[in-house]
C-alpha positions in Angstrom: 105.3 48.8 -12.8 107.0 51.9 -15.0 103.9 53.7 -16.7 105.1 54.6 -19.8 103.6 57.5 -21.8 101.5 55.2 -24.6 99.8 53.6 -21.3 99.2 56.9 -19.8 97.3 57.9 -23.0 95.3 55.1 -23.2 94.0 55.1 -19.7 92.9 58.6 -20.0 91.7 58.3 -23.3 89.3 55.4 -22.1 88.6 57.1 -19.0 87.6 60.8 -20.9 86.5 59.4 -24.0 85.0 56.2 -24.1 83.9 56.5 -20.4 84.9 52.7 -19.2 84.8 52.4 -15.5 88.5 52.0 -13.8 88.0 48.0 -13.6 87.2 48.0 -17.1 90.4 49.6 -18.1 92.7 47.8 -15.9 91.8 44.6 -17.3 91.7 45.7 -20.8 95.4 46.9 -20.3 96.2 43.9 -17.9 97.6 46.7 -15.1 96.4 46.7 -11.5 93.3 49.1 -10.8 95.5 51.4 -8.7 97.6 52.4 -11.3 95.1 53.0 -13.4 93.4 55.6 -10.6 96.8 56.8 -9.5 97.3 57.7 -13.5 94.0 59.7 -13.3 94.7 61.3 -10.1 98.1 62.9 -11.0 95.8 64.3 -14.2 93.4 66.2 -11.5 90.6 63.1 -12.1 89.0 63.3 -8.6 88.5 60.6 -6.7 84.5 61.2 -6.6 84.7 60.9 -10.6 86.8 57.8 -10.8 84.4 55.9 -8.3 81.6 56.0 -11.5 80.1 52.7 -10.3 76.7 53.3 -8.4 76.6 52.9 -4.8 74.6 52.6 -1.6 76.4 55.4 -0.1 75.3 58.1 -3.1 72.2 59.8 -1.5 73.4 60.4 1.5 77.0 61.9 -0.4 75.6 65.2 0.3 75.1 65.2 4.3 78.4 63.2 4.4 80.6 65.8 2.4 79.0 68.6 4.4 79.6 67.1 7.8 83.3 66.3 7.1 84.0 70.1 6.3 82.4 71.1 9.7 83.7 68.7 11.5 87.1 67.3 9.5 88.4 65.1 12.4 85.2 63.0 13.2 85.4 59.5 12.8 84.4 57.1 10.2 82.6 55.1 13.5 81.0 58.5 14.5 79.7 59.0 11.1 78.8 55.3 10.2 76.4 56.0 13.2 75.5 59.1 12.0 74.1 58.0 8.4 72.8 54.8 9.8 70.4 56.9 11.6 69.4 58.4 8.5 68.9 54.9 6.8 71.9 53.8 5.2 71.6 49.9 4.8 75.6 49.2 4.5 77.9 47.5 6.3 80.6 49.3 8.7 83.9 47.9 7.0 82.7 48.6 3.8 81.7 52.4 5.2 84.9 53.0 6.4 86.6 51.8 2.9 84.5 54.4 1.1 84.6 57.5 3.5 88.9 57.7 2.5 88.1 58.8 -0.6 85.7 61.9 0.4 87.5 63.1 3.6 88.8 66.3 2.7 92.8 66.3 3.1 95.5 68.6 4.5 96.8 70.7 1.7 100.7 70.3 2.1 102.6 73.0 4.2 105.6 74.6 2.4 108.3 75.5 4.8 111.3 78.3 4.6 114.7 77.7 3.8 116.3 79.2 7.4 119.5 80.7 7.5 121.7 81.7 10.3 124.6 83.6 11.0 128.1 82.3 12.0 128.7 81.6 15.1 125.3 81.7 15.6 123.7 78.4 15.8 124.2 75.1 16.5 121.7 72.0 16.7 121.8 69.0 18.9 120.5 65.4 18.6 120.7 61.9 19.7 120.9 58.9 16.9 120.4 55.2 17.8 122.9 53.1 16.1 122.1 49.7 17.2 123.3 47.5 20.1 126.6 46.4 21.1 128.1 43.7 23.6 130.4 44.1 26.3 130.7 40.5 28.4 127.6 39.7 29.4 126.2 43.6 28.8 124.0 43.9 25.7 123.7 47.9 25.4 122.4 50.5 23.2 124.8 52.7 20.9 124.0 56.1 21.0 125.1 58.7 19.2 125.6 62.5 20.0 125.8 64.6 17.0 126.1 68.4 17.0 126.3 70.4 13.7 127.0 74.2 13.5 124.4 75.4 11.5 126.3 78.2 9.5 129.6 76.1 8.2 127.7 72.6 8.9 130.8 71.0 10.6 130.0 68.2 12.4 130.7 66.5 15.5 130.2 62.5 16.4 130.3 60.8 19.4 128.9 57.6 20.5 127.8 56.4 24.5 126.2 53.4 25.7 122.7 55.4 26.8 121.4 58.8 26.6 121.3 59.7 30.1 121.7 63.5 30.8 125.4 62.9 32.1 126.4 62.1 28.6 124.2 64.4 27.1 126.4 67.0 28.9 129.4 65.3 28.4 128.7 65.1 24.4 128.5 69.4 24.7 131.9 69.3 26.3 133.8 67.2 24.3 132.1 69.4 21.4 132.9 72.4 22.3 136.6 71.4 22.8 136.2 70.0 19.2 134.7 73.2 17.8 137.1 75.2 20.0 134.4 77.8 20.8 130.6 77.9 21.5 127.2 78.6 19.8 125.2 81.3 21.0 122.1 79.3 20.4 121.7 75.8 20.7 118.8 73.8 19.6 117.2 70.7 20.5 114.2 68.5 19.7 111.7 68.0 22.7 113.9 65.2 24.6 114.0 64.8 28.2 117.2 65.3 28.3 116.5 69.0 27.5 113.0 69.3 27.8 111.3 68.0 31.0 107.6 69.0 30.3 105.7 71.4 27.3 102.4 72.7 27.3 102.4 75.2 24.0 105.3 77.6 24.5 105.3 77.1 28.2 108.3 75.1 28.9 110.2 73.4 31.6 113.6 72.6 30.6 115.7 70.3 32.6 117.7 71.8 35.7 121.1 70.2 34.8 121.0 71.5 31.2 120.0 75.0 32.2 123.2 75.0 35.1 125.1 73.7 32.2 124.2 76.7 29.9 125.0 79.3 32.5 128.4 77.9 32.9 128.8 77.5 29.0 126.7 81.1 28.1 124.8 79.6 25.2 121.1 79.7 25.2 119.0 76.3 25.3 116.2 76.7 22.5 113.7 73.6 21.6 112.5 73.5 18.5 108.6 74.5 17.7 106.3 71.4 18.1 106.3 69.7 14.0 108.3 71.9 13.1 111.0 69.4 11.1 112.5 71.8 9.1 114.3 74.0 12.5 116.4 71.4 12.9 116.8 69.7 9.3 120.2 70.0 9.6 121.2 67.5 12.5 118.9 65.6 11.2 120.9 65.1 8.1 124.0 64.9 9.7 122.9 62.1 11.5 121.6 60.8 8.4 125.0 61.3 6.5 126.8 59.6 9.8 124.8 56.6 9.0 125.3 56.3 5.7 128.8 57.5 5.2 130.5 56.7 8.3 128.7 53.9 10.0 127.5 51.8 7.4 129.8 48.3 7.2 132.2 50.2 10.0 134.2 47.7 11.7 135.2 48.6 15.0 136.7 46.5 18.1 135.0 48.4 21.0 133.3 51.7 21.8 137.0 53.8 21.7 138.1 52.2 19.0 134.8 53.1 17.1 134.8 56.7 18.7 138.6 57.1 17.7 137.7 56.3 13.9 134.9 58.9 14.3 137.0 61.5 15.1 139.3 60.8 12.4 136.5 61.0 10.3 135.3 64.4 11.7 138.6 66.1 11.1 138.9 64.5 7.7 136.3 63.3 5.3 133.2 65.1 6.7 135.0 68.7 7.3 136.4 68.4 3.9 132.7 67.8 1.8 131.4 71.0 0.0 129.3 73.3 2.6 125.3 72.9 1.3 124.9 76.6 1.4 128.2 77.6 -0.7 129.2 74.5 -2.5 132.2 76.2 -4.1 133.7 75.9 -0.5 134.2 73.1 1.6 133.0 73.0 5.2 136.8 73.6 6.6 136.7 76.6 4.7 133.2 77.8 5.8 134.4 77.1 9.5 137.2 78.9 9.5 135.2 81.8 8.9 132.8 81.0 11.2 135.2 79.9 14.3 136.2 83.8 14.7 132.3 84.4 15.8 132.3 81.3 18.3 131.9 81.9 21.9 135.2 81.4 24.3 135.8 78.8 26.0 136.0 79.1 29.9 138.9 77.8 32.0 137.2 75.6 34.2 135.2 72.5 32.5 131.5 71.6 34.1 131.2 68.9 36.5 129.4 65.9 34.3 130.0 63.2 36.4 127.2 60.8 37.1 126.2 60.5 40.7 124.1 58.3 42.7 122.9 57.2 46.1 123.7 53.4 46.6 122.6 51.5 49.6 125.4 48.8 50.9 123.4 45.3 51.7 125.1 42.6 53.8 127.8 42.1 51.5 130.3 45.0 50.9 129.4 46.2 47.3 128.2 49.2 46.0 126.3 48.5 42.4 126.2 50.8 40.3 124.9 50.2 36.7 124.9 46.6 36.1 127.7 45.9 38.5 128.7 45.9 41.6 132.0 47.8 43.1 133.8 46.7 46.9 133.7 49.0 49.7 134.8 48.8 53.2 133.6 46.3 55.5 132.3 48.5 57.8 130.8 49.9 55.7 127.5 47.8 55.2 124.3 49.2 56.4 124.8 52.4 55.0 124.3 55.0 52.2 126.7 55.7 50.4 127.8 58.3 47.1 128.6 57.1 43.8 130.8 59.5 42.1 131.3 58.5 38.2 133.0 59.1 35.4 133.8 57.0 31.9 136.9 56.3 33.6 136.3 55.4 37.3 134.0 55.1 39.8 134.5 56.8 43.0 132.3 56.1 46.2 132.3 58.7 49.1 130.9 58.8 52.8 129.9 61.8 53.3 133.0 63.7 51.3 135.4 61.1 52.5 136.2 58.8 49.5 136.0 55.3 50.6 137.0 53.5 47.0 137.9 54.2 43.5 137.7 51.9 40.9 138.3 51.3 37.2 134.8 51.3 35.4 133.1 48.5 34.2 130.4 48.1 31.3 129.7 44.8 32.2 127.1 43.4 33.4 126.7 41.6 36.9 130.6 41.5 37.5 132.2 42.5 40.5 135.2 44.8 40.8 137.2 44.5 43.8 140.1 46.4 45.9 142.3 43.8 46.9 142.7 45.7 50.4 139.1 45.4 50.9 138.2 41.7 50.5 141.9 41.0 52.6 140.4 43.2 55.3 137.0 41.3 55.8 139.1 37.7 55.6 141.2 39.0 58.7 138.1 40.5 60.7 135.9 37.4 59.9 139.3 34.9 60.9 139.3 36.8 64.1 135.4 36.8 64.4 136.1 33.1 64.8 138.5 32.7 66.9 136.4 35.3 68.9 133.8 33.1 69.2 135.6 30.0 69.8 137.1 31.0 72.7 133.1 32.4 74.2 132.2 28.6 73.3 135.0 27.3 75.4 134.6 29.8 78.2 131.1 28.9 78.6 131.7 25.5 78.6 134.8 25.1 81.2 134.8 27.4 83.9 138.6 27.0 84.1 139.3 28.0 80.4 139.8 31.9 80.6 142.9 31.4 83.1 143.8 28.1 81.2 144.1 30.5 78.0 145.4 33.5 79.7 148.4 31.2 81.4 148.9 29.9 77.9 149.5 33.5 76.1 152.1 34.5 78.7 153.8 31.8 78.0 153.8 32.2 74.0 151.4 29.3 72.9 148.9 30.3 69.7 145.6 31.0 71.5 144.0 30.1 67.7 146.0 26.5 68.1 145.2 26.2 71.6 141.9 27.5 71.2 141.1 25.0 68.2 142.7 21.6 69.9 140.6 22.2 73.2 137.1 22.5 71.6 137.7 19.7 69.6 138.5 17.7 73.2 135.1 19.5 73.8 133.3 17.6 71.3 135.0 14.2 72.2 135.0 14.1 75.7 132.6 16.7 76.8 132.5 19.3 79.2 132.9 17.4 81.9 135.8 15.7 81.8 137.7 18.3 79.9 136.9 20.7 82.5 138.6 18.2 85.3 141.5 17.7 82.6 141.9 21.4 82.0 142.3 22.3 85.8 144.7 19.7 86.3 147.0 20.8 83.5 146.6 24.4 84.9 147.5 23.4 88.6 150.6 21.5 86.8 151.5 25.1 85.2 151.2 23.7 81.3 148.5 25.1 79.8 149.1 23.1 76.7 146.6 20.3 74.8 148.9 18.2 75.2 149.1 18.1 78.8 145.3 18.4 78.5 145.0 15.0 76.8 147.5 13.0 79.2 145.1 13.9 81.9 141.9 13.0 80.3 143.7 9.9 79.4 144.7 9.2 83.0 140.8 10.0 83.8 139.2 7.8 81.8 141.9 5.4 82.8 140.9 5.5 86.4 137.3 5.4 85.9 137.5 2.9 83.0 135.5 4.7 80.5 135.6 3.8 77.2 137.2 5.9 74.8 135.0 8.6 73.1 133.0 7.8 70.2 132.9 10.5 67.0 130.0 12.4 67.2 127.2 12.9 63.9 128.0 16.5 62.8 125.1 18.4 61.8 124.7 20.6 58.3 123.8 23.4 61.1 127.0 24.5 62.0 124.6 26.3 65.4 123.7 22.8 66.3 127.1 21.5 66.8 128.5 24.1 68.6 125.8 23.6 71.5 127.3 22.5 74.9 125.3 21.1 77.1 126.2 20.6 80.9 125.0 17.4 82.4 122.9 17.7 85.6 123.6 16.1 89.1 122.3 12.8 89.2 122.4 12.4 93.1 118.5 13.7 93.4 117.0 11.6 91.5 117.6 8.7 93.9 114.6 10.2 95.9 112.0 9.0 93.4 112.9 5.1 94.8 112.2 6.1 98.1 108.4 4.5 99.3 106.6 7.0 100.9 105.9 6.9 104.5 102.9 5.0 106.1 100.0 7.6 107.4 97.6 5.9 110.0 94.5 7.2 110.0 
């Protein structure tokens, strides 16, 4: 509620002068007890004075007060034991309620305006924007946002993650943007600068530093809470959110980073500067862009690269989806090589497949060349092993099929028509039936099947009865070649008569 300047009166009129107790006064003036002690402690009432109801904890408010200034970070549990031992009959909760209002507080650091020069400095950080979808992908929006500290002109661009590559890839596009380079640049303790920090002794990460070297800026991480060295980016990212990407409608990520670059060169470079508000930030820059560092002529590597094992199946996956190599390729360990753009995968440095990128998530991306070259090598695979199956089975079969390639018949035809014979007749019969067309000189199924008819003819057999296929493809293909029978006409034999 709005405390009004009669209320404020009364509550310190009845508080000084007529000494009623803070519940007392709230109900009298039907307000809520906490206004009535925030009132008194914005007038410099201390807390000790406002709590004028006697309580279990006042003898022991001496010990208590002293231990907190020796010791201001101990526990209320540490010194609910503490007093216990010294006889305090209360409760724990109701300890821990009172002890807030006597542990002394941090008086409030005041911090320096910083200024820089031109050209100087520039500071870096990472702003999550939400979530967007992409097919089936649900991924975060990130953005990178890098404000030059002098003219305060700012630079937006949004990725799907903050992974170093686009951490790098963010400096790049920035620098092209700002046409020149900071001398300093400064971060906040992210990994993506900052591997590990012990006090001032830092680690920084490897790719940033290689990055730096090429770029000649310096890499400087901000002091440990120390908000106010990098205020500025965090302002910026604040004033992206509010003026740029609040209600934004947008159709993808290009079309949403297209409109922020229209709004970089437009409505954000044309604000007042905060340090000279008679000039606007294009104005500021252009001063400042003098003192920029040059570019170089050769950009920094930022693609994103990965070791990928190849399964079974011929696809490299690389985040979220997976990419088609070469058949013969499977086994192995390959490179991923990627961009925004494309994905590249090497061998070694021989570059087995590029493809578009996808932001998907579990499609597959396929070279047309690639999936057509495993069809023909698994359609020979077959008729590889068709013709081992048949060759195993008749012993006349490899010159059956070598007679029928010289004289142009399709071995994949020929191959196919004879083990189906197989199945229906057997190896047997088909092997009598093959030899006969073979000494007739026509290798051909046709000629095949007129002798096995003219076989079973003789020996009136009945024709062959369909097999029952089994769902194990293994199983059907077994051939199995029937024994001699003439041996077992020993086992009716009696056996001969021993006298003893």
């Amino acid at each position: 509620m709005a405390i009004t300047d009669e209320l404020k009166a009364n509550i310190l009129r009845y508080h000084h002068v007529e000494k009623w107790r803070v519940g007392t006064i709230a109900r009298h003036l039907g307000i809520h007890h906490t206004t009535v002690k925030r009132v008194l402690a914005e007038t410099g009432v201390s807390k000790h004075s406002i709590l004028v109801q006697p309580s279990m904890i006042d003898p022991y408010l001496n010990f208590i007060t002293e231990t907190l200034e020796r010791f201001p970070t101990l526990t209320a549990s540490r010194l609910y034991d503490m007093v216990v031992e010294r006889g305090y009959p209360g409760s724990r909760d109701h300890f821990r309620h009172l002890i807030a209002f006597y542990r002394p507080k941090k008086s409030a650091e005041a911090y320096l305006r910083l200024r820089t020069l031109p050209g100087e400095q520039a500071q870096v950080d990472w702003g999550h924007f939400g979530y967007i979808t992409i097919g089936k992908a649900k991924r975060p929006l990130m953005a990178f946002v890098m404000v030059l500290s002098y003219s305060r002109k700012i630079f937006l661009q949004f990725y799907l993650n903050q992974r170093t590559e686009n951490f790098l890839r963010g400096h790049e596009q920035a620098f092209t943007f700002f046409e020149g380079i900071p001398r300093v640049l400064l971060y906040d303790n992210l990994k993506s600068a900052v591997l590990e920090r012990m006090g001032d002794a830092i680690r920084f990460n490897p790719k940033l530093l290689d990055f730096a070297a090429h770029y000649r800026f310096e890499p400087r991480p901000v002091a440990v809470y120390r908000g106010n060295e990098k205020g500025r980016v965090e302002r910026a990212i604040r004033y992206v959110r509010d003026n740029f990407f609040a209600a934004r409608q947008f159709s993808g990520l290009d079309d949403l980073n297209h409109q922020a670059r229209i709004w970089c060169e437009t409505y954000a470079v044309d604000r007042p500067c905060p340090e000279d508000r008679n000039q606007t930030v294009r104005e500021v820059f252009l001063q400042e862009k003098e003192r920029l560092i040059a570019l170089p002529d050769n950009p920094y590597p930022c693609n994103e690269i990965e070791e990928v094992r190849i399964g079974k199946t011929p696809y490299a996956r690389f985040d979220l989806n997976d990419y088609s190599v070469p058949h013969d390729k499977v086994r192995r360990i390959l490179t991923v090589k990627a961009s925004l753009e494309t994905v590249t995968i090497l061998d070694g440095c021989d570059i087995l497949a590029s493809h578009t990128r996808s932001f998907d998530k579990g499609a597959q991306i396929e070279d047309e060349s690639h999936i057509a070259s495993l069809a023909a090598q698994k359609h020979h695979a077959r008729t590889h092993r068709g013709q081992n199956r048949l060759t195993h089975a008749i012993d006349c079969a490899r010159d059956f099929l070598d007679s029928a390639a010289g004289l142009g018949y399709s071995l994949n035809s020929t191959t196919s028509q004879l083990l189906s014979l197989l199945d229906d007749y057997g190896a047997s019969l088909l092997n009598e039936a093959m030899g006969e067309a073979l000494s007739r000189g026509v290798p051909h199924p046709n000629a095949v099947r007129q002798s096995l008819q003219r076989i079973m003819d003789e020996k009136n057999l009945r024709p062959p009865i369909t097999p029952l296929l089994s769902l194990d493809k293994r199983v059907n293909e077994l051939v199995i070649k029937p024994h001699a029978l003439s041996g077992y006409g020993v086992l009716n034999q009696p056996e001969p008569f021993e006298e003893e």
